[in-house]
GUBAMAR-475953 format. One record per residue (C-alpha): x, y, z; residue number from 0; residue in three letters. Coordinates in steps of 0.25 Angstrom, whole numbers. Layout:
N
east,north,up,resi,resn
X,Y,Z,NUM,ALA
...
//
This chain:
306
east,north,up,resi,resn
122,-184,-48,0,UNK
121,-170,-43,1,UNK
131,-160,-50,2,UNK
139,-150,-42,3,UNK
144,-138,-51,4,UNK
150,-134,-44,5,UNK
154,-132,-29,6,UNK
167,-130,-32,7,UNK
168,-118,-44,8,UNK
157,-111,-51,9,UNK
156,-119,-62,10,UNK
143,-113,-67,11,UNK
149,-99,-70,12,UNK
164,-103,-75,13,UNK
162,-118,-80,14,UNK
150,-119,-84,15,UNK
154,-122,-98,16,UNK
164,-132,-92,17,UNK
152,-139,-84,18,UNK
142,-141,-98,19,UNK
155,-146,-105,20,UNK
156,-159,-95,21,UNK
139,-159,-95,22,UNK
142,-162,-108,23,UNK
153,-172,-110,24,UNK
147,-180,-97,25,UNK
158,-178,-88,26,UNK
167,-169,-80,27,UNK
179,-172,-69,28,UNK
181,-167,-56,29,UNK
193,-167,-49,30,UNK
194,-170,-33,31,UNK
198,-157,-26,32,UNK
204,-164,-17,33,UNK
211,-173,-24,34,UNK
215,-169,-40,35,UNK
218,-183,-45,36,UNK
203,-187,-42,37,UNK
195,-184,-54,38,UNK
180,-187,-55,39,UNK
172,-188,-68,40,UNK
158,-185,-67,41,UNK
150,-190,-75,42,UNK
138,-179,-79,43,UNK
127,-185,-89,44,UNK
113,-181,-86,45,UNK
110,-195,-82,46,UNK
119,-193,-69,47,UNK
117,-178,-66,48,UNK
107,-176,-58,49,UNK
107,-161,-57,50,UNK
117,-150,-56,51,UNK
120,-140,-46,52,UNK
126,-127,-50,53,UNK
134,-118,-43,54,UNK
138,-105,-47,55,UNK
140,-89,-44,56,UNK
134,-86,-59,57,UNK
127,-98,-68,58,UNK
126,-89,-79,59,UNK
137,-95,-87,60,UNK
131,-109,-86,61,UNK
118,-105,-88,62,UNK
121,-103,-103,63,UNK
121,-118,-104,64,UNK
112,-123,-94,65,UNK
104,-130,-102,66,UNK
115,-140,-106,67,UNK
112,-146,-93,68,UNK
101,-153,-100,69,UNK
93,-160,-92,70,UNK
101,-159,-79,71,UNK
95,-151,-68,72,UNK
103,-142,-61,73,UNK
102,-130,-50,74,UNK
110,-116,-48,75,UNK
117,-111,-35,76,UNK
119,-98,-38,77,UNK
126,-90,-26,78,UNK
124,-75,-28,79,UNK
129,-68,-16,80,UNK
130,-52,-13,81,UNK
145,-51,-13,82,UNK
153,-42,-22,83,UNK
166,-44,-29,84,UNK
175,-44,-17,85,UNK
170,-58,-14,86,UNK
165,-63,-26,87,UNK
174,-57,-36,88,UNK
170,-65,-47,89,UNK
155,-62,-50,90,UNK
146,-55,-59,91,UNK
137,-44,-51,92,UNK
128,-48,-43,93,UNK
115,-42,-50,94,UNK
121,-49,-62,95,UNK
121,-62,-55,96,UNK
107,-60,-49,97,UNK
104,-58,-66,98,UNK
111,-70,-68,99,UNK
103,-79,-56,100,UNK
90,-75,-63,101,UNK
94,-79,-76,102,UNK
98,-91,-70,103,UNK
87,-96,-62,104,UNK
77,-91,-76,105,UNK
85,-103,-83,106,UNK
87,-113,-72,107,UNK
73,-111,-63,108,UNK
72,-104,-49,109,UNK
72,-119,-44,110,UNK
86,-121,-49,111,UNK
93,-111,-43,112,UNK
98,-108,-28,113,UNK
105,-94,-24,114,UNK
116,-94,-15,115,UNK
120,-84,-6,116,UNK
133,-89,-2,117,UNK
142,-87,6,118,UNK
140,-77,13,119,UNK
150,-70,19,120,UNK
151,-58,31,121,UNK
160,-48,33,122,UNK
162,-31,32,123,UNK
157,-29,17,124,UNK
147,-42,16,125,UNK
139,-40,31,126,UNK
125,-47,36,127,UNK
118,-37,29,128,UNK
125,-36,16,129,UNK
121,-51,12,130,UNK
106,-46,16,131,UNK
105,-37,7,132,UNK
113,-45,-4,133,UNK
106,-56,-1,134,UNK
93,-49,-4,135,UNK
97,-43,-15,136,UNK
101,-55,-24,137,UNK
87,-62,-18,138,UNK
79,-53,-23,139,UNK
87,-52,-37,140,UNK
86,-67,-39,141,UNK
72,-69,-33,142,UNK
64,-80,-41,143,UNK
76,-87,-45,144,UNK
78,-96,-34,145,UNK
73,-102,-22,146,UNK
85,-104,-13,147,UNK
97,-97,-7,148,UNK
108,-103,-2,149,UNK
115,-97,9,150,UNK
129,-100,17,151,UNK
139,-90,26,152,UNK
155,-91,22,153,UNK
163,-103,25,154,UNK
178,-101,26,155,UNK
185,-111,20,156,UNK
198,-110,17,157,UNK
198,-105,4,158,UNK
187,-96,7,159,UNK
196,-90,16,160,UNK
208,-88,6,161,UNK
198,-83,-3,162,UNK
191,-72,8,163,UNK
207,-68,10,164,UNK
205,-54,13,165,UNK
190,-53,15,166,UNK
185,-50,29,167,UNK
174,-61,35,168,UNK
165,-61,46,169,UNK
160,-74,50,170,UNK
144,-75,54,171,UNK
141,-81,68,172,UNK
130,-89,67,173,UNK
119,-78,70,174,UNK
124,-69,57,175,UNK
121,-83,49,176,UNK
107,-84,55,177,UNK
104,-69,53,178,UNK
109,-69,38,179,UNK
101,-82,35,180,UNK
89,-75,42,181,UNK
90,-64,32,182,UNK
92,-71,20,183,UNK
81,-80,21,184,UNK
73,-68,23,185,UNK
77,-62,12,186,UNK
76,-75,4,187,UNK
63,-78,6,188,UNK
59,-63,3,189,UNK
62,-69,-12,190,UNK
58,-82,-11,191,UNK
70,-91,-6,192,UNK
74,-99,4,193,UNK
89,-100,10,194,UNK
97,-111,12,195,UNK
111,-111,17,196,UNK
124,-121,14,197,UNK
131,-128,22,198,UNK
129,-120,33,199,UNK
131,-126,46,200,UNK
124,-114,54,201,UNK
109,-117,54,202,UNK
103,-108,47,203,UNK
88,-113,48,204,UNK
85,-103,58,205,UNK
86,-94,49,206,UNK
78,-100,38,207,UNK
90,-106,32,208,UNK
90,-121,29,209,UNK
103,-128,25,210,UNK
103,-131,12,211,UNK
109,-139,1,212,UNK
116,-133,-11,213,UNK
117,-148,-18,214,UNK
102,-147,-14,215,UNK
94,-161,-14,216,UNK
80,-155,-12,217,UNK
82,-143,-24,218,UNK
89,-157,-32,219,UNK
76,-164,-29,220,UNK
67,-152,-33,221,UNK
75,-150,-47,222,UNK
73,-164,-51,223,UNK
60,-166,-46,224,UNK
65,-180,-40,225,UNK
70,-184,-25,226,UNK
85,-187,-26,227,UNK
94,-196,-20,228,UNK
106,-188,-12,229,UNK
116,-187,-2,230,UNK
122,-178,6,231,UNK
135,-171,-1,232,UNK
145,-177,10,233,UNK
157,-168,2,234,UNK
150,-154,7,235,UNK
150,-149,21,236,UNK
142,-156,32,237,UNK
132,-144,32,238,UNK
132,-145,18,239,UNK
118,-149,13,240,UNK
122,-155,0,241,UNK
120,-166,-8,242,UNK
130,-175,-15,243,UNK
132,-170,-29,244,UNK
145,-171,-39,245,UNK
153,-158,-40,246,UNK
160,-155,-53,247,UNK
170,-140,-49,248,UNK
184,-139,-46,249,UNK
188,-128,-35,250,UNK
196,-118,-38,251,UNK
189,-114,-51,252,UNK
179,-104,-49,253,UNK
181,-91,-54,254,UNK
171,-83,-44,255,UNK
182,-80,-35,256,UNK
172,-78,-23,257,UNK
180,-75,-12,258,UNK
172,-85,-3,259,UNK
175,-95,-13,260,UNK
178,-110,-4,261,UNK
181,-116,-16,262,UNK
193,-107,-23,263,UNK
205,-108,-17,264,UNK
211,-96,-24,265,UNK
210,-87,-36,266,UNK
223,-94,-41,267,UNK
219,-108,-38,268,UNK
207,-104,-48,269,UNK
215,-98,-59,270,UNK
222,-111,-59,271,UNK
211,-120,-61,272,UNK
204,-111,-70,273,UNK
216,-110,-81,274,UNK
214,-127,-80,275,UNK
198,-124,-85,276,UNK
195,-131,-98,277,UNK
181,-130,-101,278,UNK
182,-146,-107,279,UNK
188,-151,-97,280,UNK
182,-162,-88,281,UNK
188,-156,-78,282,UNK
185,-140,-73,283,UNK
199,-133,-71,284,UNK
207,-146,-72,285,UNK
212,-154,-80,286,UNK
213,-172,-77,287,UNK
227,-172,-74,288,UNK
238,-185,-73,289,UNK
235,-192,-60,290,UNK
218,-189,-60,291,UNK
211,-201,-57,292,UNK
196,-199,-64,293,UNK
184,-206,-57,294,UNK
169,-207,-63,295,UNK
161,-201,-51,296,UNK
151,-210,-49,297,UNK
138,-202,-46,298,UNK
123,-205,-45,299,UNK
110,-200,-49,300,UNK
103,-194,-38,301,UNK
87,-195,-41,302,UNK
80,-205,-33,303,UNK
73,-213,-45,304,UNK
88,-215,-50,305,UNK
//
């Protein structure tokens, strides 16, 4: 089984003490988000969980207890972008993230750790030419610390929209996509990286830019030295390149309070489920409640030999 934590809330940098809790009693639960009576229980010993993806805006939290992972291998998402405050509000400073991605990859290895750049996002104050020169800024400042970027332009969904209330947008035409992926992948190889893009359904190779795959087989296979036996994730998009793995968040829980945020309905709705945040739960921001039906997720390993 490959753990997902988490697509759905930054779990790295707000729970991660909340995440190493159900490492340790074996378990935790995960309600449906489309339907709150449906509960899964995840089973989590070391026997079933094949690896760990992270996902965060800042590890540095989790990374104090890293090594209760054991022997569980694991890689980092670490999307660092050039904004400031306006859009993502919730953030250290960017030069201290940039401190905090070369702690990270010191402890978890160049191999283990992919940079995202993502979304980006066009309009008055963030141009073309603004994300160049961000873009080169925080590849130079974390070059050596990884291999890979991980690139995708701005989809409107519609709480992105309720949360983008207010901030103008210009949407790229397929020419400014090409252009910007032309640059980056310039500028990416300057420091020794190659770019990827998610779930785009533009085709970016052209421009040097393969699609990638955030729940990534090939980097899976590389990290446990084994071929591995997957399928496609048929919950993502279609243009979506990843592969099945077991996600463990709640939406409506991250405390980034990005503005582009897809997975936030609103600053409210996060409150709410924050004040519900016990960090013994089985549950993150929720609580099992009269009418919940729990099911044992049945999973499987996914190395070849197994």
């Amino acid at each position: 089984m490959i753990l997902s934590v988490s697509r759905r809330t930054d779990i790295p940098q707000y729970y991660s003490d909340w995440f190493f809790n159900r490492m340790k009693e074996g378990f935790l639960y995960v309600k449906n988000p489309m339907n709150s009576h449906q509960v899964s229980k995840i089973m989590l010993s070391p026997d079933l969980v094949d690896l760990v993806v992270f996902w965060t805006k800042n590890p540095a939290p989790m990374m104090r207890r890293i090594g209760e992972l054991g022997e569980i291998p694991y890689y980092i998402q670490f999307t660092l972008t050039g904004y400031g405050r306006d859009i993502e509000p919730g953030l250290p400073d960017k030069h201290e993230l940039i401190r905090i991605f070369r702690e990270t990859a010191e402890t978890a290895g160049r191999d283990r750790m992919v940079w995202r750049y993502d979304p980006v996002l066009f309009n008055e104050r963030y141009p073309a030419e603004y994300h160049f020169r961000a873009f080169e800024a925080i590849a130079e400042g974390i070059c050596g610390c990884t291999d890979k970027v991980v690139i995708s332009f701005l989809d409107c969904y519609g709480k992105t929209k309720r949360n983008m209330r207010g901030i103008p947008l210009e949407t790229p035409d397929e020419e400014t996509m090409k252009r910007t992926g032309e640059r980056f992948v310039k500028t990416a190889g300057k420091y020794g990286m190659t770019v990827e893009s998610c779930a785009e359904a533009v085709d970016l190779s052209e421009a040097g830019v393969r699609h990638g795959s955030c729940v990534d087989p090939g980097m899976i296979e590389r990290i446990l030295g084994a071929p591995i036996r997957v399928k496609k994730d048929k919950n993502q998009r279609p243009e979506c390149g990843c592969v099945e793995s077991v996600e463990t968040g709640a939406y409506d829980t991250c405390l980034c309070g990005c503005k582009y945020c897809y997975a936030n309905d609103s600053q409210g709705a996060v409150m709410r489920r924050r004040a519900e945040y016990d960090v013994h739960s089985p549950l993150l921001c929720g609580r099992v409640e009269d009418g919940d039906r729990i099911t044992v997720r049945r999973t499987s390993r996914i190395l070849t030999g197994e």
